[in-house]
C-alpha positions, -999 to +999 in steps of 0.1 A: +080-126+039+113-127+060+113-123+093+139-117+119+133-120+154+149-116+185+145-133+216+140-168+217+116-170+247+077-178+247+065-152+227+095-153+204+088-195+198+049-189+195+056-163+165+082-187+149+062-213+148+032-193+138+048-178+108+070-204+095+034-225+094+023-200+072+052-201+049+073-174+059+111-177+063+120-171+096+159-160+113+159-161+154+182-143+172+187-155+207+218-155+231+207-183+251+231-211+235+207-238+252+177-219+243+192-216+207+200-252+207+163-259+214+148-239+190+169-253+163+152-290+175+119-277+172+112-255+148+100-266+112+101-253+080+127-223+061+141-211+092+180-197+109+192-195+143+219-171+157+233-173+188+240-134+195+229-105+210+202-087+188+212-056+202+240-062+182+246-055+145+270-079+132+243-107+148+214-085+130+241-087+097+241-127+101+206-130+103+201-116+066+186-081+078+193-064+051+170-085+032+141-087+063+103-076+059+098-074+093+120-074+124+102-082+156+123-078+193+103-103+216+126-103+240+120-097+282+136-068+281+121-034+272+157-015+265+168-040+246+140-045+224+140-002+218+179-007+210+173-035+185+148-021+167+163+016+162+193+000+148+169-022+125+147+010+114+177+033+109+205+018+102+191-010+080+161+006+072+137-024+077+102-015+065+083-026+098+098-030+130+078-042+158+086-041+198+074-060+227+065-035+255+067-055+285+064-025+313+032-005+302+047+028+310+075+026+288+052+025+260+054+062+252+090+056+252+086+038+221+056+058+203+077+088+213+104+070+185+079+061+163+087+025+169+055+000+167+050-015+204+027-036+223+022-041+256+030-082+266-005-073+289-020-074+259-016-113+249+015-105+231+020-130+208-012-133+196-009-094+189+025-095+172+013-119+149-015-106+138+006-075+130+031-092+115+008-108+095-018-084+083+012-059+082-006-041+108-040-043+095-065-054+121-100-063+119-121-041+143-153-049+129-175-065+100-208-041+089-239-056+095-243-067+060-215-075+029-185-078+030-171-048+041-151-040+078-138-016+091-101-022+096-066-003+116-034+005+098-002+019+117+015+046+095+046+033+090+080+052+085+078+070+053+100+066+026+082+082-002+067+114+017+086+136+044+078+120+082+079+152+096+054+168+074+029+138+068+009+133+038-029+147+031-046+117+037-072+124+008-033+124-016-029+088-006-042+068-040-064+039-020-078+010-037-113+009-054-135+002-030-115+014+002-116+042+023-098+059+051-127+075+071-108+084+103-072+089+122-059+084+151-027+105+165-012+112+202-033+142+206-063+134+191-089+114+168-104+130+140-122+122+108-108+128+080-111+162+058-092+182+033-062+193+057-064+160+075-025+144+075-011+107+082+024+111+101+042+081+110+030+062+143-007+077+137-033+047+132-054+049+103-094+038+107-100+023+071-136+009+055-126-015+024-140-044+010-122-074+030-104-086+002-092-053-008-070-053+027-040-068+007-041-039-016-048-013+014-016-030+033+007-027-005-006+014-003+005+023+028+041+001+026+046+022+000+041+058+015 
């Protein structure tokens, strides 16, 4: 995948280093010209820095976002990350955009744009990655016996269906052996039935076969 990130601090180093030891191709935005000058020492593997303001679009333009997977804004600042990531989700129209929340109350801020958020309270760079990675699939738990778990998805933006009127989640075509069983909204939990819709920001409970959680992430890119 490509990745862009901005913010070039703890968090945003950790996830660099974590996903360009995975393979991925990374670009780091970070204003800091000694903190840029760092990075660009340390890191290894397929990897860009930009000095700049990720806030910014030209600096979002030099680091290849047009082209980007994921964009993740790590940085300290809560109104920054919400700026960088609007422009990234609607301007650019990056599939996934990701924020770090570092004040727990503006979280709500963020859901409330249907912008993916976590709370630096929360071990935050283990948390991005993992989302990042799994393309916010996350393990909650193996069943007792096999080799099936039960796993969350975040509805992303939809590109196929219209955002503001969901879809049915029995019309999204999951893979064989793979089920969503439950969702999650602001308002409410519910399993799922015949009127039961996804909208973007809801969280999808999902029992699949644990290498079918490829497949499950491809299906709900793709809504």
């Amino acid at each position: 995948m490509y990745i862009i990130i901005t913010g070039g601090g703890k968090v945003g180093e950790y996830l660099a280093t974590v996903l360009l030891r995975s393979g991925n191709e990374v670009a780091l935005i970070e204003r800091d010209v000694k903190v840029a000058d760092r990075l660009s020492m340390i890191l290894e593997g397929r990897y860009l820095i930009i000095r700049g303001d990720g806030c910014d679009s030209r600096y979002q333009e030099d680091a290849g976002i047009r082209k980007a997977d994921v964009f993740v804004a790590a940085t300290g600042q809560d109104d920054n990350n919400l700026v960088a990531c609007e422009i990234a989700s609607r301007i650019y129209n990056v599939p996934r955009c990701i924020a770090r929340v570092n004040a727990p109350k503006n979280q709500r801020i963020f859901r409330a744009l249907d912008i993916e958020s976590i709370s630096s309270t929360e071990m935050i760079a283990n948390l991005i990655e993992e989302e990042t990675l799994m393309g916010s699939v996350s393990v909650v738990s193996s069943l007792t016996h096999g080799n099936v778990v039960l796993t969350e998805i975040s509805v992303p933006h939809m590109h196929n269906h219209s955002n503001d009127d969901g879809v049915l989640a029995f019309d999204v075509e999951m893979p064989e052996d793979s089920l969503i069983v439950a969702v999650s909204s602001k308002d409410d939990v519910e399993v799922v039935g015949e009127e039961t819709r996804l909208y973007p920001g809801d969280i999808a409970v999902i029992a699949a076969d644990r290498d079918k959680l490829t497949e499950v992430r491809a299906v709900f890119h793709e809504l």
